[in-house]
N, C-alpha and C positions, 0 to 999 in steps of 0.2 A: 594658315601659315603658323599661326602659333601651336595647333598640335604639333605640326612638323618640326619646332624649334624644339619643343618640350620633349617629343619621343626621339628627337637626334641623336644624344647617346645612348639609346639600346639601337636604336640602327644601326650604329656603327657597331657596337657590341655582338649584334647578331650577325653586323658582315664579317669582322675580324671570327668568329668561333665558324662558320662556314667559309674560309679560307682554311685556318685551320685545318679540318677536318679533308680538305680537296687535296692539300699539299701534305698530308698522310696517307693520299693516294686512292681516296672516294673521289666518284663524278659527283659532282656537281646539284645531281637529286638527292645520291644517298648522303650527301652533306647537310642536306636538309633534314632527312631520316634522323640522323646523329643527333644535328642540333635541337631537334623534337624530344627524343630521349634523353641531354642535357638538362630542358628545360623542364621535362616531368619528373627528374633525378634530383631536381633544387626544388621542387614543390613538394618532397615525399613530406616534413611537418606539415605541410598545412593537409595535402591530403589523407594523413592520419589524422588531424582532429575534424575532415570531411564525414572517416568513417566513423567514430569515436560519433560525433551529432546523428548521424543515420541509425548509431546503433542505441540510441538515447532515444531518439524520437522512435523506434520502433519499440524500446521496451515502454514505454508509457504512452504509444497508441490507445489503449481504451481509455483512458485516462483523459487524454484530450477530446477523443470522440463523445466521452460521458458530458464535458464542459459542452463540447461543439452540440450536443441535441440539447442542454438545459438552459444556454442563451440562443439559441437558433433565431428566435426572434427580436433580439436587440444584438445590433452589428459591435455598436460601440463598447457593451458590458461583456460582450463576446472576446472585442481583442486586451480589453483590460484583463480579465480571468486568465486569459492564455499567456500574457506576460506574464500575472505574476507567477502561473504556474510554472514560464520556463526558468524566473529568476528563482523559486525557492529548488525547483531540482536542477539547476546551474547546464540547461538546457541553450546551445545560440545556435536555432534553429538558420542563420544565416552564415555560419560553416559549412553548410551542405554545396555552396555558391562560391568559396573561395578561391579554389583552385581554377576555375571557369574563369574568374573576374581578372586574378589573375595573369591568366594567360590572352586578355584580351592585349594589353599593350604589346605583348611580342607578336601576337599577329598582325598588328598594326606597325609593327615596324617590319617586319618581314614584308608584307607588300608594299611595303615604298622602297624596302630593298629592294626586292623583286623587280619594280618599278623602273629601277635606274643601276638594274644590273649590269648591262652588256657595256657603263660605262666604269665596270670596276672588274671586270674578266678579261681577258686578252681575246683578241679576233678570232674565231674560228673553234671555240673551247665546245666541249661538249655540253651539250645541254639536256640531250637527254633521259629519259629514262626505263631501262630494263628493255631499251629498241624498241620502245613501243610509242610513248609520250616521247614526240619529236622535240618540244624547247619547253622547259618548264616557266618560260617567260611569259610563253603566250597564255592567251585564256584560254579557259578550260572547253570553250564553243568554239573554237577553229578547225577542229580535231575532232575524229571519231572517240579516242583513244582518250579525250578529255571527259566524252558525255563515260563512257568506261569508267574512268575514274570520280566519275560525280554520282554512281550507281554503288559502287564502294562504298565512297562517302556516304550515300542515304542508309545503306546497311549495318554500316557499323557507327552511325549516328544514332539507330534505334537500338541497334546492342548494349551501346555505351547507357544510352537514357534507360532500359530495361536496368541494369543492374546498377544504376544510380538515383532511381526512383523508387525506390523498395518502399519507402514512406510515404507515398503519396497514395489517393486514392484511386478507384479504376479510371475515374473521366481526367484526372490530370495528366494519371499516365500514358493515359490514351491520347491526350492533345500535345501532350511532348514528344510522342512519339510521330505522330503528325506533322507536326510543325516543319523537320527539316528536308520533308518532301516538299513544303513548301518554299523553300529558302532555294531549293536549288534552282529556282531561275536567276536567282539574283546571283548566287555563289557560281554561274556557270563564267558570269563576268569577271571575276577573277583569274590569277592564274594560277596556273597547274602549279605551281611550287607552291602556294598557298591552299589547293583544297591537298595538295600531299601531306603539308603540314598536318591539317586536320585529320586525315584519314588514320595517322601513326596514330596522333593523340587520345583519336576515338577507340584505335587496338590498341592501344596502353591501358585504356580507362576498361576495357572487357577482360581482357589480362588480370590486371590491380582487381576486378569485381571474381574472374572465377577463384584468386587465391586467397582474397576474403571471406568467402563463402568457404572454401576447402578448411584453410587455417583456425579461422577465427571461430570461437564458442557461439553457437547461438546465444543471443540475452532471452534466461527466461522471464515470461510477462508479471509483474509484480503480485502479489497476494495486498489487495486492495480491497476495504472493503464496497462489493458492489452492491446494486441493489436488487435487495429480495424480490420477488413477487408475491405477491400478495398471498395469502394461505388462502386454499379453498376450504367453503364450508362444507363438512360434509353433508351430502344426502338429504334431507328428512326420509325418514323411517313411512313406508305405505300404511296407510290410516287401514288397518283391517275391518271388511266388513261383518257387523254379527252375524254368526251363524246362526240359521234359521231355527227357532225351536222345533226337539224333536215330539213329533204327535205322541201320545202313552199309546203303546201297543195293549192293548185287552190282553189280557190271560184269557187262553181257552178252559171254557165250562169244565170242574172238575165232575168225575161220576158221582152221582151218588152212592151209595153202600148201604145196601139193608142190613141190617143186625136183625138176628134170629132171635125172638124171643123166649129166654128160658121156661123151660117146664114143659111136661108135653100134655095135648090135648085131654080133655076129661071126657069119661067113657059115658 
């Protein structure tokens, strides 16, 4: 009861802006749709400094990486290093969270709207959506057309977390992307005006990521100095072996030469 006392005035705030948007002449789904896109229209500060932190912690990835393998083995001298590296490059690795955190109390008032809708609509009002989702009141399991829409949800769940996970490593990004196949049994018990909620927010947040990507400069990675490896030593030189002494080849025997001796015979 006390949530319910605390989140009362966005409850009412969310039903008045979903009247609103019905008596401009949307049903009663795409009032939801509006009000989705409202509420990601008044989160646009914080999720510019969402992206502003993603594109921080992406330009001084190796940087962190460098610290993450030089304490790997002490947890505690690990998260000390990593504050203070985020306080001296002005780093709040928990911006990347605030638009999410955010938007958890209007979801929560949204389904206690949702909750105690049909006694704030007029008898017989439309409730559904694009003739397909008979009553957005109902859960999202009554209905073929809910499990439909929780198959949306699980795809543009992982869209969204693909391009808002850009900083994170393979296995994190892999278990966020996980995660919200997991969730859908529980999110099937909600109702369809609540996973609709979510499915806008999640094609907003793929939207917001392809014209970040398009728009915005990549950050190039810092000139830091890293470390060298080690200089190889060259070579040693092969110890040559002595060449064998060559044998003395003999000179061949010269002729002898007679010389004729002067003078001729005596008679």
């Amino acid at each position: 009861m006390t949530l319910f006392s605390i989140l009362s005035p966005l409850e009412n705030a969310v039903l008045w802006l979903l009247k609103q948007f019905h008596h401009l002449g949307l049903p009663w789904a795409w009032a939801i749709v509006a009000t989705t896109i409202v509420v990601r229209i008044i989160l646009v500060p914080l999720t510019v400094r969402q992206i502003h932190s993603m594109q921080s912690m992406q330009k001084h990835a190796p940087e962190m990486k460098e610290i993450q393998r030089k304490y790997k083995g002490d947890r505690q001298k690990l998260n000390e290093e990593l504050m203070k590296f985020y306080k001296e490059n002005n780093i709040n690795p928990a911006a990347s969270c605030l638009p999410l955190v955010a938007q958890f109390p209007v979801f929560i008032a949204l389904y206690f709207t949702l909750r105690h809708f049909t006694k704030h609509v007029p008898v017989g009002s439309n409730l559904s959506w694009l003739h397909i989702v008979p009553d957005i009141t109902a859960k999202a399991s009554t209905h073929w057309s809910g499990y439909l829409l929780l198959v949306i949800y699980a795809g543009s769940q992982i869209l969204s977390t693909y391009f808002m996970s850009a900083t994170m490593d393979k296995a994190q990004r892999t278990i966020m992307m996980i995660v919200p196949l997991i969730f859908i049994t529980v999110i099937a018990r909600f109702p369809v005006g609540l996973v609709l909620y979510w499915v806008t927010t999640n094609l907003w947040t793929v939207g917001q990521g392809l014209i970040t990507r398009r728009l915005m400069p990549k950050t190039p990675a810092p000139s830091w100095p890293r470390r060298q490896p080690a200089a190889r030593k060259p070579d040693p030189e092969p110890v040559k072996a002595p060449e064998p002494a060559k044998a003395a080849v003999a000179s061949p025997p010269q002729p002898r030469v007679r010389r004729k001796k002067r003078g001729g015979t005596r008679r």
